[in-house]
C-alpha positions, -999 to 999 in steps of 0.1 A, spaced: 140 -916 -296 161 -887 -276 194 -899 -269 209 -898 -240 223 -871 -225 261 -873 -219 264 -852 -183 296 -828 -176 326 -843 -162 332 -836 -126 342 -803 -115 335 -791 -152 311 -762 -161 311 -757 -199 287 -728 -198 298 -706 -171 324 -680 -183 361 -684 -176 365 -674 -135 399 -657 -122 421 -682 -106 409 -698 -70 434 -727 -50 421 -712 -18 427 -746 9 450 -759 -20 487 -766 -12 514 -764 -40 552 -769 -40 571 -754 -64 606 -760 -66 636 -737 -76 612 -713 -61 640 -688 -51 644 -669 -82 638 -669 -120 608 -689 -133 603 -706 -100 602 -676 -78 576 -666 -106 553 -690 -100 554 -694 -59 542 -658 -64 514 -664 -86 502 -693 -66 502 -676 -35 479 -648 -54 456 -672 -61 450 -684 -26 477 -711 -24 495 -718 4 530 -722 -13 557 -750 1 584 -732 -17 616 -755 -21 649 -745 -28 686 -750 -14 690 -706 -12 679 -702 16 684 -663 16 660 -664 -16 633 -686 2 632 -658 31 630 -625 4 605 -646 -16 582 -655 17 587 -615 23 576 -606 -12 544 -629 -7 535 -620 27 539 -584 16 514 -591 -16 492 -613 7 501 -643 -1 515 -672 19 545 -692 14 565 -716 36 602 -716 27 615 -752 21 654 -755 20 661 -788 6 687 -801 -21 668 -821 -48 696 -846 -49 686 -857 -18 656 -880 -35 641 -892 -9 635 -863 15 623 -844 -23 595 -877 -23 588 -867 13 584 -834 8 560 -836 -23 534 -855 6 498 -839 3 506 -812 -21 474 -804 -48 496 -792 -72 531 -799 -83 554 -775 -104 585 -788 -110 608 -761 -120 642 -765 -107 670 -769 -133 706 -766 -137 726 -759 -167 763 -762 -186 776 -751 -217 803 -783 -227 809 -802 -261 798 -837 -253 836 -850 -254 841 -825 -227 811 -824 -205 823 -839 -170 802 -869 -160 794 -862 -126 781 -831 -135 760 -852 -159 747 -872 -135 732 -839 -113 719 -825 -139 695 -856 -144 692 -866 -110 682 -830 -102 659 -823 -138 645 -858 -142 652 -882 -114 639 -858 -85 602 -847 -109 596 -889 -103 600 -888 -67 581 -856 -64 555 -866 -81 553 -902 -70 552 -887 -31 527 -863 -42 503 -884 -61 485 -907 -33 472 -876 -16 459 -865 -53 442 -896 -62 425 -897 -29 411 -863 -31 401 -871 -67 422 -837 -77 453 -828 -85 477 -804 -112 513 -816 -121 530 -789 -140 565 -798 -156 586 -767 -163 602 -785 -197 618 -765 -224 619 -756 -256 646 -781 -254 625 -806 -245 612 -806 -283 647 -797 -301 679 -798 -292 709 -775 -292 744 -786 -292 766 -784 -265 737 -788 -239 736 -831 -239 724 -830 -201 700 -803 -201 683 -817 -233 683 -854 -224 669 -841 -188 642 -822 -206 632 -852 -232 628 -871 -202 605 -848 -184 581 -848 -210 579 -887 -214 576 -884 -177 548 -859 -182 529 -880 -206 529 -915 -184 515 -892 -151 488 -878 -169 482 -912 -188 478 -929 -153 461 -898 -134 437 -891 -158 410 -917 -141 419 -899 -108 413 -864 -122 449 -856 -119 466 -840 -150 499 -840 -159 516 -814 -182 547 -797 -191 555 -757 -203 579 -752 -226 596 -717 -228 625 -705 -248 649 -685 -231 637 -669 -200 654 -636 -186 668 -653 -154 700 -660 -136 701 -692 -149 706 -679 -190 726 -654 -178 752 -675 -164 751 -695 -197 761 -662 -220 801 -668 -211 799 -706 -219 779 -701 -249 806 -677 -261 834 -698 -253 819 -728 -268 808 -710 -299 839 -689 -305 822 -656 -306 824 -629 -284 798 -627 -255 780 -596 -268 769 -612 -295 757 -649 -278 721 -633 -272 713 -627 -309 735 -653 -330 731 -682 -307 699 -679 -279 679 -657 -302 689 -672 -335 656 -697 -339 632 -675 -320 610 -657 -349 599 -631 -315 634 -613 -307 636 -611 -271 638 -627 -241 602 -642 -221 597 -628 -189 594 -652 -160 559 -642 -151 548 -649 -188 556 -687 -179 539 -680 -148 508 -673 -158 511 -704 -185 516 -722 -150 484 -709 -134 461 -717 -162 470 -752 -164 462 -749 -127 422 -737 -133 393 -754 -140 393 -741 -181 424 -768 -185 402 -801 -169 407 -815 -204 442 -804 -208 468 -832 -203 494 -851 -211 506 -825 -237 535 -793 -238 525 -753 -238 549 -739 -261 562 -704 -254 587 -705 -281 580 -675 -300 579 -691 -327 611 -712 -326 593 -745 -329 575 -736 -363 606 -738 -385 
């Protein structure tokens, strides 16, 4: 007796070769889109045929990054909006096909010092706004039977580094929050997943290398190697465009069954 045959899932070829990119008609918002990892990946979206709802509060850097794309031929549609203002970030997230949520903050304090209010942004802005984005943008997914939630996380959402208690508890969060929207999307083809880089040549580390050194009691020369570079078996910084691409593949059809789990870019620091 011939079994029976068990037929693809939808939107799935398993035989055809890998296929560059295509979001052509697809909408994604990507936010802290106005430099650094974010700016990144509105560029790399727009390349493959996305229009981009950028999202940022600089609005300087939305305009020079709508510029950039226009100039690469891509579209983009600057979005000035502070993510601590949850519900216009719930509204803004309405009928998007694909979700990164990339916008972060970051300070260098023992806990004993770290101010609480600052505490409070940081998770409002890294954990709290992720669950209104993706709860405004998740109707138009299931409806359409489609959809790609990509969580910029961390190498700190897997380990933790002292004097960081916000950024990490923020990031820990992100990937539970990851893991329960690709739990519940997964029946709607949606997936839900998170990137984790180490540290990423971008404004944002930069800023950290005079905390770092104060909090570490070294001078500031030497933060890059003794302290950000110190677990990291690959000695050097990632490029924002590497976690872009990361980004775009768990946007393309060859990731279908990828979900609910973290893409380490690490080099290495997570294998000690």
């Amino acid at each position: 007796m011939t079994p029976p045959s068990i037929p693809p899932a939808h939107g799935s070829t398993p035989s055809a070769p890998p296929s560059p990119l295509d979001l052509g008609g697809r909408t994604a918002l990507v936010t802290g889109a106005a430099g650094g990892i974010g700016r990144a990946c509105a560029l790399r979206l727009a390349a493959a045929g996305a229009k981009v709802r950028a999202v940022d509060r600089d609005a300087a850097g939305l305009e020079a990054l709508a510029e950039r794309a226009q100039h690469l031929g891509g579209a983009v549609e600057p979005h000035v909006l502070d993510l601590t203002d949850l519900d216009a970030a719930e509204q803004a997230a309405a009928g998007t096909d694909v979700l990164v949520n990339n916008a972060g903050l970051q300070l260098v304090r023992p806990i004993e010092e770290f101010p609480p209010d600052t505490f409070h942004t940081v998770l409002t802005v890294m954990l709290e706004a992720p669950f209104r984005l993706i709860r405004g943008a998740l109707p138009h997914m299931y409806e359409q039977g489609w959809g790609r939630i990509v969580n910029v996380s961390s190498v700190h959402g897997l380990r933790a580094s002292a004097f960081k208690s916000a950024y990490v508890a923020a990031k820990h969060g992100l990937e539970g929050l990851s893991k329960v929207a690709a739990l519940e999307g997964a029946p709607h083809g949606v997936t839900s997943n998170c990137v984790n880089p180490g540290y990423v040549r971008t404004p944002l580390v930069e800023k950290q290398l005079a905390d770092q050194a104060r909090a570490h009691g070294i001078p500031e020369e030497r933060v890059l190697a003794e302290v950000m570079l110190q677990d990291s078996a690959v000695k050097r910084l990632i490029e924002p465009e590497e976690v872009a691409e990361a980004v775009a593949y768990l946007c393309g059809p060859q990731a279908s069954f990828v979900t609910g789990t973290s893409l380490v870019l690490d080099g290495g620091w997570t294998a000690h």
